[in-house]
C-alpha positions as CSV (number, residue, x, y, z in Angstrom):
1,X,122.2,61.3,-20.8
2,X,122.8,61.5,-25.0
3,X,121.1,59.1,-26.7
4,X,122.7,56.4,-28.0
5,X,121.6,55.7,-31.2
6,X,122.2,52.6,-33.5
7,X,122.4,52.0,-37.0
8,X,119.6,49.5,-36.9
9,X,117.1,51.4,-35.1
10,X,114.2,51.9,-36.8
11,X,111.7,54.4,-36.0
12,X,108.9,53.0,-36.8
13,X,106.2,50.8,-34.9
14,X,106.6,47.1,-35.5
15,X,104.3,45.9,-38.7
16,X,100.6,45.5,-37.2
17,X,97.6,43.4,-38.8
18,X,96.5,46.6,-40.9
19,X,94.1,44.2,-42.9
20,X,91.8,43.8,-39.9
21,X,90.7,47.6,-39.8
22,X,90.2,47.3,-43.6
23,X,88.5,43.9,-43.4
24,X,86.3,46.0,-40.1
25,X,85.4,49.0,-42.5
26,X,84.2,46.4,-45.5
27,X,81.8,44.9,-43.3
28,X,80.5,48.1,-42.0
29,X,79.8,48.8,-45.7
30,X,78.1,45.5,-46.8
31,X,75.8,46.3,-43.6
32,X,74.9,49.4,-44.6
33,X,74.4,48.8,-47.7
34,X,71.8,46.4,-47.0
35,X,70.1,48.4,-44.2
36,X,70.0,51.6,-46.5
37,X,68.6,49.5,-49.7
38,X,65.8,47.7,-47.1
39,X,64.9,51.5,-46.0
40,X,64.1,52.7,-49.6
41,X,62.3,49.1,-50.0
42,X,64.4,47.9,-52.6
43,X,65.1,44.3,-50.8
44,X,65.7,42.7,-54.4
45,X,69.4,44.3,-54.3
46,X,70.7,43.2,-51.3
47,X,70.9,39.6,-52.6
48,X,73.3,38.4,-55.1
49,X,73.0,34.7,-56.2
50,X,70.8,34.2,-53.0
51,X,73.7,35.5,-50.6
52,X,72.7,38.4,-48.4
53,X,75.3,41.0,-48.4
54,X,74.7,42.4,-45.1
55,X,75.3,38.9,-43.5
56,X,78.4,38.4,-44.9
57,X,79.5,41.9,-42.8
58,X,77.7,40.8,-39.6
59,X,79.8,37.2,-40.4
60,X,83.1,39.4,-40.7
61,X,82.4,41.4,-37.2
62,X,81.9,38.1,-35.5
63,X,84.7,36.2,-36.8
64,X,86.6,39.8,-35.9
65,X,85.2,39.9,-32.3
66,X,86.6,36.1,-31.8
67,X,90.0,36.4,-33.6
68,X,90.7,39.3,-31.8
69,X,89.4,38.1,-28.1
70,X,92.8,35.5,-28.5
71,X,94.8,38.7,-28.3
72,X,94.5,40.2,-25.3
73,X,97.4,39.8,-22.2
74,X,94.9,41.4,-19.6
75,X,93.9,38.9,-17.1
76,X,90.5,37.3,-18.0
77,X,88.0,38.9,-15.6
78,X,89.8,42.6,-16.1
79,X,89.6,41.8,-20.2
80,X,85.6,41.5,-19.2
81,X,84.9,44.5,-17.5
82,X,87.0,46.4,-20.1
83,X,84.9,44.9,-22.7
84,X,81.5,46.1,-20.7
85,X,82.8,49.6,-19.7
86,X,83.7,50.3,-23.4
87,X,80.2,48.9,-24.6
88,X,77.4,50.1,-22.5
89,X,77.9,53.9,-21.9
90,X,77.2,54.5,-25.8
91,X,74.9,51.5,-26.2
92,X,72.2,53.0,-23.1
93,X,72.9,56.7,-24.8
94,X,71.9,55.3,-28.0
95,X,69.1,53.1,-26.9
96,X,67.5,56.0,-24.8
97,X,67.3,58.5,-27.7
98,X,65.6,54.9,-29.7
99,X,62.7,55.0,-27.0
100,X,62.3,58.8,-27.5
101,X,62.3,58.7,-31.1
102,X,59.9,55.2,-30.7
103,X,57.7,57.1,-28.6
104,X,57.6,60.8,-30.5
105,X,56.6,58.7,-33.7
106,X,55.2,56.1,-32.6
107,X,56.5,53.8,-35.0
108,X,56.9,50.7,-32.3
109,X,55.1,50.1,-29.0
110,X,56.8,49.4,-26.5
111,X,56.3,48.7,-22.6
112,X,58.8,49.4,-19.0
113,X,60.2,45.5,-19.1
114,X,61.6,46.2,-22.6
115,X,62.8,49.2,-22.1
116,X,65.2,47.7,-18.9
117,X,65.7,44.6,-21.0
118,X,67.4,46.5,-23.7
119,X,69.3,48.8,-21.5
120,X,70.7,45.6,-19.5
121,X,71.7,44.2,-23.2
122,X,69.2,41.1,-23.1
123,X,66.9,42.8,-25.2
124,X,67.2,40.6,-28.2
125,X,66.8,37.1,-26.7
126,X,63.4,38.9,-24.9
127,X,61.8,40.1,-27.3
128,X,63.5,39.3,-30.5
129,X,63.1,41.8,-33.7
130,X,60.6,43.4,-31.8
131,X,63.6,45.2,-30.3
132,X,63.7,48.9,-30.4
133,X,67.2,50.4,-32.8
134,X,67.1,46.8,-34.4
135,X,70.5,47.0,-35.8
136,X,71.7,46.7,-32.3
137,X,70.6,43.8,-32.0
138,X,74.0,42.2,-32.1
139,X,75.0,43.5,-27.9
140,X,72.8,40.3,-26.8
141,X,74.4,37.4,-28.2
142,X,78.1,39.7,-27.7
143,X,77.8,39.8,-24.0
144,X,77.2,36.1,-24.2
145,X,80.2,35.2,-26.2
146,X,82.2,37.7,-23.8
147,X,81.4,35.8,-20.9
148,X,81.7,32.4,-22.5
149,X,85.2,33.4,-23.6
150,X,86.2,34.8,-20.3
151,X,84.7,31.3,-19.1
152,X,86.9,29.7,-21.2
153,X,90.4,31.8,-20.3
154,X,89.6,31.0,-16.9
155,X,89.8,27.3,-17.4
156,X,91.6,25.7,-20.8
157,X,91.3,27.3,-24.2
158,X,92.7,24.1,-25.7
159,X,89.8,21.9,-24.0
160,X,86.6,24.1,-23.6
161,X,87.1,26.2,-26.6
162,X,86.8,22.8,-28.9
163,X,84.0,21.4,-26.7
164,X,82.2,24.9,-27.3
165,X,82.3,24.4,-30.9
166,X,81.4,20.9,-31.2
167,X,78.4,21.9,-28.5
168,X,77.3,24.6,-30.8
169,X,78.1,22.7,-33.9
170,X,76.0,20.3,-32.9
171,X,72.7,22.6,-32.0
172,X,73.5,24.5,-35.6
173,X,72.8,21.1,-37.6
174,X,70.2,20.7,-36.1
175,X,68.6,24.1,-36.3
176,X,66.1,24.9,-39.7
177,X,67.9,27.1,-41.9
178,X,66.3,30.3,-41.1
179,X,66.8,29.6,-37.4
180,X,70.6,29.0,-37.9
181,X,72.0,32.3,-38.3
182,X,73.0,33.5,-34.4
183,X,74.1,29.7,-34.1
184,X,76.2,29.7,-36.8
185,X,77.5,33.2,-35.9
186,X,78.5,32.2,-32.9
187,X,80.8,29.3,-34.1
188,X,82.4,31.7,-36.2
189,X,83.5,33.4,-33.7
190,X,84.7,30.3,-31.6
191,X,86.5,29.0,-34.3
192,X,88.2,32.8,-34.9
193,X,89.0,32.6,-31.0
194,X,90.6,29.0,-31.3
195,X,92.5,30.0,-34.7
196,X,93.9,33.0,-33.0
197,X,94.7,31.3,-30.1
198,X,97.3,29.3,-32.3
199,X,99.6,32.3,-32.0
200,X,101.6,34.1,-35.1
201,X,103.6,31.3,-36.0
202,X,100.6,28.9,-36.8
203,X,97.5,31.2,-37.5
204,X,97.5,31.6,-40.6
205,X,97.5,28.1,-41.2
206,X,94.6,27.6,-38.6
207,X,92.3,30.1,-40.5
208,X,92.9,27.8,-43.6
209,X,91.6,25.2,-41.6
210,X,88.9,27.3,-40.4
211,X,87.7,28.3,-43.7
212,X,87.7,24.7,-45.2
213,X,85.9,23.0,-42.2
214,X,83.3,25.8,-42.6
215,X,82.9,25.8,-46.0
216,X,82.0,22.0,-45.6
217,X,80.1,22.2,-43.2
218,X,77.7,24.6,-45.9
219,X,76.9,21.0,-47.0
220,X,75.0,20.9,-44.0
221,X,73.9,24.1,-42.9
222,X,73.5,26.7,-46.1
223,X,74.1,29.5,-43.0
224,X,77.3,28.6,-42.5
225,X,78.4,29.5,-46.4
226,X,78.8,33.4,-44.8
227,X,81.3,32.7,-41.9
228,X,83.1,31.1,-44.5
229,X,83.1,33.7,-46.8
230,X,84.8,35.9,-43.6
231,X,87.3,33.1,-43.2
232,X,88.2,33.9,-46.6
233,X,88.4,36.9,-46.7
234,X,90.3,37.0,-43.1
235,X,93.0,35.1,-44.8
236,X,94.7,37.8,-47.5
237,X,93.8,40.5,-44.8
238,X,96.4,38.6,-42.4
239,X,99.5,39.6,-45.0
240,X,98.2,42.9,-45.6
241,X,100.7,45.6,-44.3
242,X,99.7,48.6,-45.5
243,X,97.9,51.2,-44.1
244,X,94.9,52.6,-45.5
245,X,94.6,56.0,-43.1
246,X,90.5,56.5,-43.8
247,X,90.1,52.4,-42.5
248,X,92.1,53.1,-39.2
249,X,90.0,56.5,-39.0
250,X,86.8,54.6,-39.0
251,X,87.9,51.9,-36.9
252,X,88.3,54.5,-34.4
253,X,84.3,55.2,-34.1
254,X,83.2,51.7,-35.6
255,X,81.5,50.6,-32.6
256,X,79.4,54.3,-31.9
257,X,78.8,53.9,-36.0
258,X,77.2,50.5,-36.1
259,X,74.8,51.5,-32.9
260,X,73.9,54.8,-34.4
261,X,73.1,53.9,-38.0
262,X,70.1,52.5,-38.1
263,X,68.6,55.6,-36.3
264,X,70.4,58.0,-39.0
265,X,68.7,55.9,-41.7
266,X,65.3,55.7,-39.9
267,X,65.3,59.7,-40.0
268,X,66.4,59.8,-43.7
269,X,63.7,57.1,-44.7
270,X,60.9,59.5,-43.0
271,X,61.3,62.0,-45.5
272,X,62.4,60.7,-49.0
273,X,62.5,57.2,-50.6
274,X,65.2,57.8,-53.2
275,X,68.0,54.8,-52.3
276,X,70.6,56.7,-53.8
277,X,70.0,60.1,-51.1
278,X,69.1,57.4,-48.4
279,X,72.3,56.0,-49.2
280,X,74.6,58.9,-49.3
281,X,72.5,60.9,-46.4
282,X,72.5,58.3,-44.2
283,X,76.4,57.7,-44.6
284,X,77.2,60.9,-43.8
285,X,74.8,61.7,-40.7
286,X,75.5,58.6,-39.4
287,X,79.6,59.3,-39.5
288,X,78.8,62.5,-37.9
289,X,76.6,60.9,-35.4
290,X,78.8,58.7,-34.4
291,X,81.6,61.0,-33.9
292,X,79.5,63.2,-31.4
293,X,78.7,60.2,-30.0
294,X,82.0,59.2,-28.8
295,X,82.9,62.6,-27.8
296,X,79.8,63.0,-25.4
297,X,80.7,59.6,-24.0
298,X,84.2,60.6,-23.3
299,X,83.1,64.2,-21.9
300,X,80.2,62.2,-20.1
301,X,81.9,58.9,-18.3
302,X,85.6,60.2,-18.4
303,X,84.6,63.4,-16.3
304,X,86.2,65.9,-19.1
305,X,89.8,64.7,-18.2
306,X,92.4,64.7,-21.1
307,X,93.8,61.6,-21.3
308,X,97.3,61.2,-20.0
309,X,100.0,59.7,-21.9
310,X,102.3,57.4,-20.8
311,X,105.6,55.4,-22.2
312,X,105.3,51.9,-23.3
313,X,108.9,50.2,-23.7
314,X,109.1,47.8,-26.7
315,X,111.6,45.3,-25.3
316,X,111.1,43.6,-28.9
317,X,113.0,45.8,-30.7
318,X,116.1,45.9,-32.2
319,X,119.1,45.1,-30.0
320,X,120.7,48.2,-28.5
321,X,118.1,49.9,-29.2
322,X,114.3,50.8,-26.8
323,X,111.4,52.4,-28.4
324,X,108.8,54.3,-26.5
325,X,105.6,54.4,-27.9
326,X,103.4,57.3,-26.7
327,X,99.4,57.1,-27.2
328,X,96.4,58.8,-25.3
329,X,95.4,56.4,-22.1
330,X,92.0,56.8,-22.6
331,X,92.1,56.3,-26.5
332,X,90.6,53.0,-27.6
333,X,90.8,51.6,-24.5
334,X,93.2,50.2,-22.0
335,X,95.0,47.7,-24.4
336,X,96.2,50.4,-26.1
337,X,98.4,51.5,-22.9
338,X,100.1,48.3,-23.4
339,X,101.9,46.1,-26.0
340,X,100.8,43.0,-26.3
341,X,103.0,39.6,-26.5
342,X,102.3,39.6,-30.1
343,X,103.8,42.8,-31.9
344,X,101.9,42.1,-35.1
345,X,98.8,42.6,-32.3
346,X,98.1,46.5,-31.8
347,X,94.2,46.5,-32.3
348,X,92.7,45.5,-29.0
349,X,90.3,42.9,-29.2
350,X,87.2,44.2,-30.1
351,X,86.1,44.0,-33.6
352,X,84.3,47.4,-34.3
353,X,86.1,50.0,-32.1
354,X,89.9,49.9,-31.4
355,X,92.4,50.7,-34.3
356,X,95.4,51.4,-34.1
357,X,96.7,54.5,-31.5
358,X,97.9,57.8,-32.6
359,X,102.3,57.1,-31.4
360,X,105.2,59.1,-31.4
361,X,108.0,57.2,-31.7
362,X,111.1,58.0,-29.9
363,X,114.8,56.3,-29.0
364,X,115.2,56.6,-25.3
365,X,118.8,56.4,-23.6
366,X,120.2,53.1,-22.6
């Protein structure tokens, strides 16, 4: 049957919150920034007017990981294992080739219960910096806030998700500054999740709110001064519309980047000092590295299969007319095989890997 078409069909996607893949790649830069300066031993640069730049990208993943667990439509418990079946193939390849390297150098001692502490993701609360690939550090208190917001879908966002943050509020205050920071990480992210959970109509408004509440609560806690700072910054990157291509690009491998990094800058490190070739070096092994990385996990847990495509129907569009939207199954993860409720929604929900999908728009017959 012809295709009808109508004058007020547009071919395009719906707008999409473009300012979260650029407000993902700017914390991936203020983190390596401060990894690759610490590597060449110039520490003195990565603070500026005693705020650490790395933490404020660490802050911006977290309050990113919570915003964007609101968005999901998948059913609590299915939402979960997604999460863990896009996190741990990469994280144990990653964290394998650590204990090699570990081991060939012998840089860090290690013993059996660390090694299955790390791989099950628990590696952090066990054994603290200590920790083999310390920058990924940040898969042990993840899985936690996962399963606590799981917890929380599968009772009552609007009464556990407050009592979680008054709960950790509470422990944070009381917590010595340089004990503070997971603590006050994690309220972050609550807070995101709650904000988000507002919906479109009132979430800009809610991240206001967010941003206020945690820059008073600085007053109290001095740690708390960089999930405000996210907040912030969150706020202009929720009107931002326009699409910077290399931001969605790296959005795409953010997650295999930020576990692979710290070993690209480890190997740099070993043979020159300069923070200017550890800087550029390090970028651009690390980008490659985790690019390969991806593709072996792909190859590896999806059994070589190319990913099938399949029609989404957007019932949101304009009357008279249906829009198909056609991206890989497999690419990004299974939210991407579905529109969410919100149209302004098309990341997924996790901060560091899923961007926007690759779509070929289409009008389909009536």
């Amino acid at each position: 049957m012809p295709s009808q078409k109508t004058p007020n069909c547009r071919k395009e996607s719906p707008p999409a919150l473009q300012g979260l893949n650029q407000l993902r790649f700017l914390a991936a830069v203020l983190v390596f920034s401060q990894h690759s300066l610490s590597s060449s031993h110039a520490d003195d640069w990565i603070d500026i007017a005693g705020i650490r730049i790395g933490r404020i990208g660490t802050a911006i993943f977290f309050l990113l990981s919570g915003f964007l667990s609101a968005t999901t439509t998948r059913k609590p418990l299915t939402w979960l294992k997604d999460r863990l079946v896009l996190l741990f193939p990469s994280y144990w390849l990653v964290t394998i080739a650590g204990f090699l390297m570990a081991a060939v150098t012998a840089t860090k001692s290690f013993d059996g219960w660390q090694v299955l502490s790390q791989l099950a993701g628990t590696g952090y609360f066990t054994h603290g910096d200590h920790i083999v690939n310390i920058a990924t550090w940040f898969i042990s208190p993840l899985l936690l806030l996962y399963a606590a917001v799981t917890t929380i879908r599968l009772t009552s966002v609007r009464i556990v998700a407050p009592l979680m943050i008054v709960g950790l509020l509470a422990v944070t205050l009381a917590d010595p500054p340089d004990g503070a920071t997971i603590h006050c990480h994690a309220v972050t992210f609550f807070m995101a999740f709650a904000a988000a959970s507002a919906g479109p109509r009132f979430r800009t408004g809610a991240v206001a709110a967010m941003a206020a509440s945690l820059l008073l609560l600085t007053a109290f806690q001095p740690e708390f001064r960089y999930g405000a700072l996210a907040s912030l910054l969150l706020l202009p990157a929720l009107k931002v519309q326009r699409t910077v291509r290399f931001c969605n690009l790296f959005s795409g491998i953010a997650y295999e980047w930020f576990l692979v990094h710290g070993l690209c800058l480890a190997i740099v490190s070993h043979f020159t000092e300069s923070p200017v070739l550890i800087l550029a070096v390090g970028a651009v092994l690390s980008v490659v590295s985790a690019i390969c990385l991806k593709s072996v996990v792909r190859r590896i847990f999806v059994l070589g299969r190319r990913p099938l495509k399949q029609a989404v129907i957007n019932e949101a569009a304009t009357p008279g007319c249906r829009i198909a939207y056609y991206g890989a199954a497999s690419d990004g993860g299974a939210e991407n095989r579905y529109r969410p409720a919100d149209p302004a929604i098309a990341h997924g929900n996790f901060a560091m890997s899923e961007t926007l999908p690759t779509r070929q728009v289409v009008e389909l017959s009536s």
